[in-house]
C-alpha positions in Angstrom: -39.5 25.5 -40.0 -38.3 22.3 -38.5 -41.0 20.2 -36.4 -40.4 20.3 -32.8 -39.7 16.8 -31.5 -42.1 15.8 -28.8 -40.2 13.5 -26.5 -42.2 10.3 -25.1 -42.6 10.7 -21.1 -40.6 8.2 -19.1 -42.9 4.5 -18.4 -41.8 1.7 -16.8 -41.4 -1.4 -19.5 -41.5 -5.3 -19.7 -40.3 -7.6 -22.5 -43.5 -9.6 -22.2 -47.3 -8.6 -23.3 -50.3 -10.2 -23.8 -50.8 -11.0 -27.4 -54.0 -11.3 -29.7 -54.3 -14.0 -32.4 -54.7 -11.3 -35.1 -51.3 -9.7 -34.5 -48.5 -11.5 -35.8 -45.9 -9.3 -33.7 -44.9 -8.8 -30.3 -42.5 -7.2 -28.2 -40.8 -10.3 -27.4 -40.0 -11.1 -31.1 -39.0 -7.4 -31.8 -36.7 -7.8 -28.8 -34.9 -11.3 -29.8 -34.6 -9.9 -33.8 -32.8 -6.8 -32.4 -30.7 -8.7 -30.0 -29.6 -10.8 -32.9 -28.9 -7.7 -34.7 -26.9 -5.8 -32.6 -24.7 -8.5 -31.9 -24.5 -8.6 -36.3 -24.4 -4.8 -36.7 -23.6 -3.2 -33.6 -25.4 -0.7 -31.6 -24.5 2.3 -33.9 -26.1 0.3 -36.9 -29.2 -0.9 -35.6 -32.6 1.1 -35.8 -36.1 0.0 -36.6 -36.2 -0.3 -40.1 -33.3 -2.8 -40.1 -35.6 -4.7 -37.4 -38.4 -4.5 -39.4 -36.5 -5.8 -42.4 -35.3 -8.6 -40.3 -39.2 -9.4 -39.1 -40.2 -9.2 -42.7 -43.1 -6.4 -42.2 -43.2 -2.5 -42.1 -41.5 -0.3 -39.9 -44.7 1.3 -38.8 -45.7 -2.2 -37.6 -43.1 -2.3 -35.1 -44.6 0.6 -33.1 -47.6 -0.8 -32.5 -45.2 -2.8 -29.4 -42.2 -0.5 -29.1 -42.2 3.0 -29.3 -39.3 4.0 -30.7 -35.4 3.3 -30.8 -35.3 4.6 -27.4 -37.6 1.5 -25.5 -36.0 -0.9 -28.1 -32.6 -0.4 -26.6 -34.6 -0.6 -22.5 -35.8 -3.3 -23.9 -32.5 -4.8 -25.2 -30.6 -3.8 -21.7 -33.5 -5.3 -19.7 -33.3 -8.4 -21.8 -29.9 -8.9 -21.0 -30.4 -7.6 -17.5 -32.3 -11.2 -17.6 -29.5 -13.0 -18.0 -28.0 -12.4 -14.6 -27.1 -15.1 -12.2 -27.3 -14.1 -8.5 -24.5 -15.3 -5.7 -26.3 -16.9 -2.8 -27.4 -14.9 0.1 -26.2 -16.8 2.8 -22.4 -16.3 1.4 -20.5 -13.0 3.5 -21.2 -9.9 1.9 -17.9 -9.6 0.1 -18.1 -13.0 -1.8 -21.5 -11.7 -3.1 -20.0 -8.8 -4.3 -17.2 -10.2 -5.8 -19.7 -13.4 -7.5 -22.2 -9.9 -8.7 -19.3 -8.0 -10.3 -18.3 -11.8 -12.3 -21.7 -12.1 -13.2 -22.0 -9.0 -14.3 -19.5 -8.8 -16.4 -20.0 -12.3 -17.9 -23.3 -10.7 -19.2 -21.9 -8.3 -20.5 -19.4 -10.1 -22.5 -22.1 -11.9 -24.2 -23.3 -9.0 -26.3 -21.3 -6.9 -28.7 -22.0 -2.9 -27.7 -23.1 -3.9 -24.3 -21.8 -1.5 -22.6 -22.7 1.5 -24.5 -26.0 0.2 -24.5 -26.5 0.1 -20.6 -24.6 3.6 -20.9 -27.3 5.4 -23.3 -30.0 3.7 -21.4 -32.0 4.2 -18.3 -33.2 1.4 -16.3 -36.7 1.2 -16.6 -37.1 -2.4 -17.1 -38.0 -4.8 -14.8 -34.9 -7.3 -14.3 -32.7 -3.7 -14.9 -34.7 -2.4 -12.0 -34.6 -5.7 -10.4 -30.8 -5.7 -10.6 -30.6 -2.7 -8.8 -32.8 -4.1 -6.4 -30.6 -7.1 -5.2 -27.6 -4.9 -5.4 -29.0 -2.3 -2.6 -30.3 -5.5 -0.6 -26.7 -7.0 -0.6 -25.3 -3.5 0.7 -28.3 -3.4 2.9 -27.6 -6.3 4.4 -23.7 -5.7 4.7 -24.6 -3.0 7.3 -23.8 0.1 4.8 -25.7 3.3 5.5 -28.3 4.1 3.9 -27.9 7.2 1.9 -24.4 5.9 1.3 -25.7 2.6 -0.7 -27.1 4.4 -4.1 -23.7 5.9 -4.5 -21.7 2.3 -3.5 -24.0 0.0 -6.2 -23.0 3.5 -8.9 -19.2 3.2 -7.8 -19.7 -0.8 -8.2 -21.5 -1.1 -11.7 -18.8 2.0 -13.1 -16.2 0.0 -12.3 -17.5 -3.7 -14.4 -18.9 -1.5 -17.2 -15.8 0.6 -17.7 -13.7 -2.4 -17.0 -15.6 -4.7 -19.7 -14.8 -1.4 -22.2 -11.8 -1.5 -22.0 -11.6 -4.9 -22.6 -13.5 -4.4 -25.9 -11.1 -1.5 -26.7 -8.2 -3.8 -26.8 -9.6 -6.2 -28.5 -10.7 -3.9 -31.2 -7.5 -3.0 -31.7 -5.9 -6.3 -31.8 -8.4 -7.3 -34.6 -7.5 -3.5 -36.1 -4.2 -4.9 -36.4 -5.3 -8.2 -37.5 -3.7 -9.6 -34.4 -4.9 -11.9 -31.1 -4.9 -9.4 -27.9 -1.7 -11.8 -26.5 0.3 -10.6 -29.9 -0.7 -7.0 -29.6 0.2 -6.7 -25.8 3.5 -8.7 -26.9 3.8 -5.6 -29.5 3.4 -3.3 -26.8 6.0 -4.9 -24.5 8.7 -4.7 -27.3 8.1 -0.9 -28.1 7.8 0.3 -24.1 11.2 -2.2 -23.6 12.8 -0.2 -26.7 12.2 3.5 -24.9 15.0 5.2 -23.2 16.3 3.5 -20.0 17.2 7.2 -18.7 14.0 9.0 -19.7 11.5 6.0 -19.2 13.0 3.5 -16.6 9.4 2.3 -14.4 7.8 1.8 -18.2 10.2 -0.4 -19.0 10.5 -2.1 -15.8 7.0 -2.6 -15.9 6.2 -3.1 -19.2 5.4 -6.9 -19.0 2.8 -5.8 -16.2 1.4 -3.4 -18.0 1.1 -4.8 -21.2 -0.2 -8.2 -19.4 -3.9 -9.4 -20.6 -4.8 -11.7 -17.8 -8.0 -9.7 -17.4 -9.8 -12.2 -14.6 -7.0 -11.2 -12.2 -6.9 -7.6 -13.0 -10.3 -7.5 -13.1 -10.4 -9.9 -9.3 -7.4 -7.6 -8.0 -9.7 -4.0 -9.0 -13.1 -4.9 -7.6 -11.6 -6.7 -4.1 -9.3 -3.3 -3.7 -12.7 -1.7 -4.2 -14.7 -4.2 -1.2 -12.1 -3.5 0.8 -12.1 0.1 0.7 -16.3 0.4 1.5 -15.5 -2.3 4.2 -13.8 0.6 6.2 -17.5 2.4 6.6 -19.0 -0.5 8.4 -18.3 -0.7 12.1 -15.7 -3.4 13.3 -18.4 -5.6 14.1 -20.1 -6.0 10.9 -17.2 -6.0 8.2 
């Protein structure tokens, strides 16, 4: 009979510990070897014993600092979560938004898997919880009600994460087909402009739109139509 798993109870977490001269780990060096490995390996591949490999010592070493797979990959969203540059809080509240969303995504371009790793993940780290943090104050501060701002900053990071997938997506195609993403969307372009003019007329009309890879200003275009939707639940006076 199979061994019931016994699930670890949620904790907050912190990259940084105090360490003793008579260990020769710590979370911060478990951390930066699994960083380097996910961006080797990818987030499917890595797991503790590849860590440990990489560290030179045991497995069983490693959990002496980390749990499990589970608060290595907090760990690995809250040490990107680090990264993040944040817009200056005298700026109006919609240029903060729109510098967030940039530096959001700019961090998240930085690491392969990143954002199936924020996905799987819950943010228990400090500069993850810290994020959120800044976030809620910059609705806060924008005049947005209160039991409307958890479900704003939610609408906001869906939109960079599933934005920053897609971008991966293409580009995993485009090295699929051993092509740059500008030769695979010219690919596209030249099958949609072949279709039927009487059965698919807009796609070929708008083929070299929709085929077009200048992600900053789709990416610009998407999260301003978004600001300027939630400006229409502030009162006149403050948006």
């Amino acid at each position: 009979m199979a061994r019931k798993r016994t699930r670890q109870p949620l904790e907050l977490i912190g990259v940084e510990e105090s360490e003793g001269t008579h260990i020769p780990l710590s979370r911060s060096r478990i951390t930066q070897s699994a960083i380097r490995l996910l961006n080797e390996l990818g987030l499917k591949e890595l797991s503790m014993r590849k860590v440990a490999d990489d560290l030179l010592v045991q497995p069983a070493s490693l959990y002496y600092h980390v749990k499990g797979k589970e608060q290595l990959l907090q760990l690995l969203s809250d040490k990107i979560s680090s990264e993040m540059v944040w817009p200056d809080s005298s700026l109006p509240w919609r240029e903060q938004l729109l510098q967030w969303g940039e530096q959001f995504r700019k961090v998240l371009h930085g690491y392969r898997d990143a954002v199936e790793l924020f996905n799987s993940t819950i943010g228990l780290g400090y500069n993850r919880i810290m994020q959120i943090e800044k976030l809620f104050q910059m609705l806060v501060e924008a005049g947005f009600d209160d039991s409307q701002i958890p479900w704003i900053a939610s609408m906001l990071k869906s939109y960079v994460l599933g934005f920053v997938a897609e971008e991966a997506r293409f580009v995993s195609f485009a090295d699929k087909s051993d092509a740059t993403p500008e030769q695979l969307s010219q690919q596209y372009n030249q099958i949609y402009s072949s279709l039927s003019k009487e059965q698919f007329p807009n796609m070929i009309r708008l083929a070299p739109y929709t085929t077009n890879t200048d992600w900053q200003q789709e990416f610009n275009f998407g999260l301003g139509v978004i600001i300027d939707g939630l400006s229409v639940n502030l009162a006149p006076h403050l948006s």
